[in-house]
C-alpha positions in Angstrom: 55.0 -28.4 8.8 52.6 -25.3 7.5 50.1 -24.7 10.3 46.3 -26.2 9.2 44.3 -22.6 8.2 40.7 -22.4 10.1 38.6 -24.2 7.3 40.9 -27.7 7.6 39.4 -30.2 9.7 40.8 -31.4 12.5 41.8 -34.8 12.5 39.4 -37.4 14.7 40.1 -37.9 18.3 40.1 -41.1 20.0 40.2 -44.6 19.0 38.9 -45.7 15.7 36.0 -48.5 15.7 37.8 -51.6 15.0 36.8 -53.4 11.9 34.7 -56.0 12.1 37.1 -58.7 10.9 39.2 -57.2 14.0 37.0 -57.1 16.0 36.3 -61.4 15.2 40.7 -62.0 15.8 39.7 -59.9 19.1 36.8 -62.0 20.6 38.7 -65.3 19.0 41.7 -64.6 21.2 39.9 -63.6 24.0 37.6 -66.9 23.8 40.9 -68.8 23.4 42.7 -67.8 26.4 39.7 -68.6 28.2 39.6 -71.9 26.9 43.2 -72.4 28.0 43.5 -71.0 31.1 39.9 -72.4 32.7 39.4 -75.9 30.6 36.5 -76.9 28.6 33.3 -74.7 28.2 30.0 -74.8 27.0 28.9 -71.3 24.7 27.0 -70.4 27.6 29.9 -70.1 30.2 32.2 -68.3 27.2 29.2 -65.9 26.7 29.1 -65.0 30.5 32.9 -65.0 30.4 33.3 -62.8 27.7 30.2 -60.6 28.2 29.5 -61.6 24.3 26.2 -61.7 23.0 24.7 -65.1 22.0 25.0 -64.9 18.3 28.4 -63.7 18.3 29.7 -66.1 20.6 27.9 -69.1 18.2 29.8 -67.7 15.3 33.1 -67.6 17.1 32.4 -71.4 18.4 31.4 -72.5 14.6 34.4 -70.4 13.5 37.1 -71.6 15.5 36.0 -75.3 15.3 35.9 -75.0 11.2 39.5 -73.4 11.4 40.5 -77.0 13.7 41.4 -74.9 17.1 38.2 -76.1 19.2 36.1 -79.5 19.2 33.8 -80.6 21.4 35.6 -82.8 24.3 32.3 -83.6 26.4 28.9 -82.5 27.7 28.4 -80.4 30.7 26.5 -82.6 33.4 25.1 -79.5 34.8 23.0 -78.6 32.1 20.7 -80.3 30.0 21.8 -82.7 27.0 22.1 -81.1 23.6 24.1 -78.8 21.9 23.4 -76.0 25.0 25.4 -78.7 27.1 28.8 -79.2 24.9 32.4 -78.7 26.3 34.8 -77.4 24.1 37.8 -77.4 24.3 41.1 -76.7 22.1 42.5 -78.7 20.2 45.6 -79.8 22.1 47.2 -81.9 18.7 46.9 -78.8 16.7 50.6 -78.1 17.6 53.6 -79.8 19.2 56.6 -78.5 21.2 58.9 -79.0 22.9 61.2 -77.9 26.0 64.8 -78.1 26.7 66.6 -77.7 29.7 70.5 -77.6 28.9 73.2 -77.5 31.6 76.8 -77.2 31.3 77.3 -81.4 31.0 73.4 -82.6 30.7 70.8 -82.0 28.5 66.9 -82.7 28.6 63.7 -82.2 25.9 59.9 -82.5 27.0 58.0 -82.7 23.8 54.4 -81.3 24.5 51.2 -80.4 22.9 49.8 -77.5 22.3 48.3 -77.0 26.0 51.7 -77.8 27.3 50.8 -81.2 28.4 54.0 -83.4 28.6 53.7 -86.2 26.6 57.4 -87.5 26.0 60.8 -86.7 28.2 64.1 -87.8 26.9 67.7 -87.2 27.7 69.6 -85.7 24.5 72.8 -86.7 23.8 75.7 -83.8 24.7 78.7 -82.8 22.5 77.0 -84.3 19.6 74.4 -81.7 18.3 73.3 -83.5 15.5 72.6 -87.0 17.5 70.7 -84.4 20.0 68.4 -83.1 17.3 68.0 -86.7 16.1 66.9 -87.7 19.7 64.4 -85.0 19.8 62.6 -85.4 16.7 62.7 -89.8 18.3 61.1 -88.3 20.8 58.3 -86.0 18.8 57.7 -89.2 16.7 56.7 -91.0 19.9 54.3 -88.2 21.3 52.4 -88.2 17.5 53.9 -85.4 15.6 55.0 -85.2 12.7 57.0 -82.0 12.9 57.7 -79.2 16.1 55.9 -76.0 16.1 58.1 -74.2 18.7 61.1 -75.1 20.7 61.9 -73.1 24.5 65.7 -73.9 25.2 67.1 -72.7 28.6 70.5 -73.1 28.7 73.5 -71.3 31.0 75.2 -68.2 29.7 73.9 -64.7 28.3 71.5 -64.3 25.7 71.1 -60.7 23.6 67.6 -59.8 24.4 67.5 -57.8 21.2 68.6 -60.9 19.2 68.0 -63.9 21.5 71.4 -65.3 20.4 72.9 -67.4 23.1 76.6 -65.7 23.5 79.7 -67.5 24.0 80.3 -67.8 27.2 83.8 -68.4 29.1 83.6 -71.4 30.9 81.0 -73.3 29.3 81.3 -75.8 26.2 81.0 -74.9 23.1 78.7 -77.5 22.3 76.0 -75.3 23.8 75.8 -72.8 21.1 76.4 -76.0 18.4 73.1 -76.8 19.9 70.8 -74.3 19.2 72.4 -73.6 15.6 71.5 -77.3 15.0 68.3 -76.8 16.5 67.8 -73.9 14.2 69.2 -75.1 10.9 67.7 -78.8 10.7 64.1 -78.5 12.0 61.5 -76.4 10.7 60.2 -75.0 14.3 60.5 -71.9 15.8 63.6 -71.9 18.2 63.4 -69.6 21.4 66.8 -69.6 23.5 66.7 -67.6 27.0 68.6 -67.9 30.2 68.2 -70.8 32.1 67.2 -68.8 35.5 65.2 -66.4 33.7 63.1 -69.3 32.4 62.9 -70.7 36.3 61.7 -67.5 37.8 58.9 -67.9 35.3 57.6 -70.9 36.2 58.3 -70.3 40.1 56.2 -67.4 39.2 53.4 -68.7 37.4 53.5 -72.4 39.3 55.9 -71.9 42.3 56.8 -70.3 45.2 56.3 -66.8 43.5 52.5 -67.0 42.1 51.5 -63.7 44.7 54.0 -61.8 43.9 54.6 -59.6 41.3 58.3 -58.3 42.3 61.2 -61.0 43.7 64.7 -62.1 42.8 65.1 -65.9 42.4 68.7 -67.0 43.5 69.6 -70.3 41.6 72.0 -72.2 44.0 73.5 -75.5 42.0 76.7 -75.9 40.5 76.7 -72.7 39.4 75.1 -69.6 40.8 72.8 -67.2 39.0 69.9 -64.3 39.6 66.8 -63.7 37.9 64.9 -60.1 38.6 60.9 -59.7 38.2 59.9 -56.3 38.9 56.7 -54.9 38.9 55.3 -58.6 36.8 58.1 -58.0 34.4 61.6 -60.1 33.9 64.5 -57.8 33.4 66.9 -58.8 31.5 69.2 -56.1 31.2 70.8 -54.4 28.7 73.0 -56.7 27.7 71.0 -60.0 29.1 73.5 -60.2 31.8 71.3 -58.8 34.6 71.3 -61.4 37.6 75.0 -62.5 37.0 75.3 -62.3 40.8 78.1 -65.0 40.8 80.5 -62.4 39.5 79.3 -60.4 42.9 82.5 -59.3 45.1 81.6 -60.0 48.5 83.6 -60.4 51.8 85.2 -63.6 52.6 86.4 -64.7 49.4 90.0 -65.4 48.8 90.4 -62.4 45.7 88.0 -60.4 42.7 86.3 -62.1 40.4 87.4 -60.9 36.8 85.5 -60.6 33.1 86.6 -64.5 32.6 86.4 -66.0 35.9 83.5 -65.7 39.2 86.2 -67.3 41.1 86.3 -64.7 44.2 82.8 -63.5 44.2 79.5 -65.2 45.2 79.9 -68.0 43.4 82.8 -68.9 45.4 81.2 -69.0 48.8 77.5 -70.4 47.7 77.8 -73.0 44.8 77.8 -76.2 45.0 81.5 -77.1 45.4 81.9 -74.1 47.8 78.8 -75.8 50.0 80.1 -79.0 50.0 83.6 -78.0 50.8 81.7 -76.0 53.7 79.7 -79.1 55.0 83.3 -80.8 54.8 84.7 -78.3 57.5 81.5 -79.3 59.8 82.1 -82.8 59.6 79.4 -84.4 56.8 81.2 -85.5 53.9 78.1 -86.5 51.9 76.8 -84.7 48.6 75.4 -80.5 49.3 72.6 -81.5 49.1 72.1 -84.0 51.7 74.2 -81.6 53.7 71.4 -78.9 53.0 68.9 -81.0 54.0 69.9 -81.0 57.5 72.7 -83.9 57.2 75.6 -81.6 58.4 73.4 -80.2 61.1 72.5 -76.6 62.4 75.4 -75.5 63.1 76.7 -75.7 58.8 73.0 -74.9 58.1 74.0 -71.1 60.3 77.1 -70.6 58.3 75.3 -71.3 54.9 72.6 -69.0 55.7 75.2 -66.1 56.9 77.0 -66.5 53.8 74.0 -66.9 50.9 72.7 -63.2 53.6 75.5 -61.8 52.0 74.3 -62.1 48.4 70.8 -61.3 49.4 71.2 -58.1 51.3 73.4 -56.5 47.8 69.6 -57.6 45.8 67.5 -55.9 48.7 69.9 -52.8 48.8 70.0 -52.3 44.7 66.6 -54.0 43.5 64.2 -53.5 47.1 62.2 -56.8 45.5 60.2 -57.6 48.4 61.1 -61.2 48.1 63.8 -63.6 47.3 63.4 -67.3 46.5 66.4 -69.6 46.9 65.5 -72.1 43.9 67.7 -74.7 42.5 68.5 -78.4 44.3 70.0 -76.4 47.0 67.0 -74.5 47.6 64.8 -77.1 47.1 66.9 -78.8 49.5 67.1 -76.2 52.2 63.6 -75.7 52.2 61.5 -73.4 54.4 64.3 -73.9 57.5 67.3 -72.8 55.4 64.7 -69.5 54.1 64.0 -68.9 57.5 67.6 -68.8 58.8 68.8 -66.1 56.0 65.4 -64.2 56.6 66.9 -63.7 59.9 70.3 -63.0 59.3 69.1 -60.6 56.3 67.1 -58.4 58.9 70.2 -57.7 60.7 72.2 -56.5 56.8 69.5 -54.5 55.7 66.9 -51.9 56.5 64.8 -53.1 53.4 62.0 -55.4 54.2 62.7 -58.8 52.2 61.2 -62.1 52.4 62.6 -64.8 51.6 60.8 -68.1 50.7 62.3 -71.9 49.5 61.7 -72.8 45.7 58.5 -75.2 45.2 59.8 -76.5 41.5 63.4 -77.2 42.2 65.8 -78.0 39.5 62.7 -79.0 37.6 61.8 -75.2 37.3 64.1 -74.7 34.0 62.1 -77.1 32.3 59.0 -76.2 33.4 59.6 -72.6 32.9 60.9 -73.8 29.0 57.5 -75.4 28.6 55.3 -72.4 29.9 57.8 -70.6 26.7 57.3 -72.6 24.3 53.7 -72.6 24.9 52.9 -69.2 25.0 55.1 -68.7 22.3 52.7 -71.2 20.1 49.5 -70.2 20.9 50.5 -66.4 20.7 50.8 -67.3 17.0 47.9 -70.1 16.4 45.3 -67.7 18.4 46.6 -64.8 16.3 46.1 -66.5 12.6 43.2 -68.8 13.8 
């Protein structure tokens, strides 16, 4: 490029004013979020919120309520009756969505509104896609709508973050990627598809055992075994989307290596659920893991557990340093704060990095929950944008 001669202006510096039309989508948002994240509130409280003048804050409530996003849901008791006084809030029916949590032999939907309210839960129907879809739109019928806005599936197995296609996966059914095409061919929503433990550390995040923190590793411990990363307030997924595949982990006192096809050998083998159970076995209790968990094969399996889910723990401190782990899943949720305290012990005596570790507060319910918090923000990131 010629050089600019002395009597061509320099381009501006800095940031352009926005345009007042942009500057509208801005405050809109902004009021929005408010909206959903605090409730109801009168123009008064969104004024003091959003350090908006008066006027502009009365053309954004006229605005968004003429475009169907906010009504008024009530009056404010603490101030005097009148048009000062009016709650509003958004309009929750604008949009419905819906939630699905699918495992390797279950699935289930949670059809929502647009504030992620629950309003219908149903079992789908597995290695039948279509009846599946059928089930969920039942189930949207029942909760009011018409049609789904957005869909949030978690589901086992790898999914391309630069695609969000769920790959195939050795060892789970094929019905699992039948689902989501059938999701994505028959209904008219937007379909989202992310890793099942991903989408728990986000609600163990946001509602859970993680809320203060902005860096931990959540270790799912169910049938099968799997790692989610936050760093810094971000989820990692990888390059690939395999990041937290920490059932493939070699570790000592397995029987072999695991391989590309099989976990068999590595940390799946000595902390998932048929590998705990066979574990409370040799101590004695012969009842499901998770009764033996809970303290029904006694301290003694409850020590061994802990020494062996230490072992997983201390390769996250050593690579990651998170600060934290949370042992999610039934298991976890099972364990509880005793089981976290006994591999916070034993992790002390692995590693020189400082790591907490803390019991899940969601359970297995966290992949649902964390599907709903998707499927939500997913919606309102596009209503608030075009409102």
């Amino acid at each position: 490029m010629a050089p600019r001669g002395p009597s061509t202006p320099a381009p501006p510096t800095g940031p352009s004013p926005a345009s007042p039309s942009t500057a509208r989508a801005i405050n809109d948002r902004l009021a929005l979020r408010l909206l959903q994240e605090e409730g109801p509130l009168t123009a008064a409280q969104l004024k003091t919120r959003t350090g908006l003048s008066r006027p502009t804050v009365a053309d954004l409530v006229e605005r968004l309520a003429r475009a169907g996003m906010i009504e008024v849901v009530g009056e404010s008791g603490a101030q005097r009756r009148g048009p000062n006084a009016r709650l509003y809030g958004i309009v929750a029916r604008r949009a419905f969505l819906a939630a699905l949590d699918v495992r390797t032999d279950s699935a289930t939907a949670v059809v929502t509104d647009l504030l992620g309210r629950p309003l219908t839960r149903t079992a789908l129907p597995v290695d039948a896609p279509e009846a599946a879809v059928a089930e969920l739109r039942r189930a949207a019928r029942v909760a009011g709508a018409d049609e789904l806005h957005t869909v949030a599936v978690g589901a086992p197995g790898l999914v391309s973050p630069a695609t969000g296609e769920l790959r195939d996966t050795t060892g789970l059914p094929a019905w699992h990627r039948e689902l989501v095409a059938a999701l994505q061919r028959q209904l008219p929503a937007r379909v989202l598809v992310e890793n099942e433990t991903n989408l728990a550390a986000v609600a163990e995040q946001r509602l859970g055992a993680a809320r203060d923190l902005d860096s931990f590793v959540l270790l799912w411990l169910g049938a099968g075994v799997g790692a989610a990363v936050v760093l810094d307030g971000r989820l990692r997924r990888g390059a690939s989307g395999g990041a937290g595949e920490i059932g493939f982990l070699p570790v000592p006192g397995t029987v072999g290596l695991p391989s590309a096809a099989d976990c068999g050998g590595g940390f799946h083998s000595l902390v998932g659920r048929d590998a705990v159970t066979a574990l409370a076995a040799e101590h004695g209790f012969t009842g499901p893991a998770e009764e033996a968990v809970a303290g029904g094969a006694g301290e003694p399996f409850l020590d061994a557990l802990a020494e062996r889910l230490a072992l997983g723990a201390a390769a996250v401190a050593a690579v990651l340093d998170p600060g934290c782990v949370v042992l999610a899943g039934g298991l976890g949720l099972a364990g509880g704060p005793p089981l976290a305290a006994r591999v916070a012990a034993r992790l002390t005596d692995l590693t020189p990095v400082p790591t907490e570790v803390r019991a899940t507060a969601l359970g297995d319910d966290a992949v649902l929950e964390g599907a709903r918090l998707a499927a939500r923000d997913a919606a309102q990131d596009t209503l608030f944008t075009t409102a």
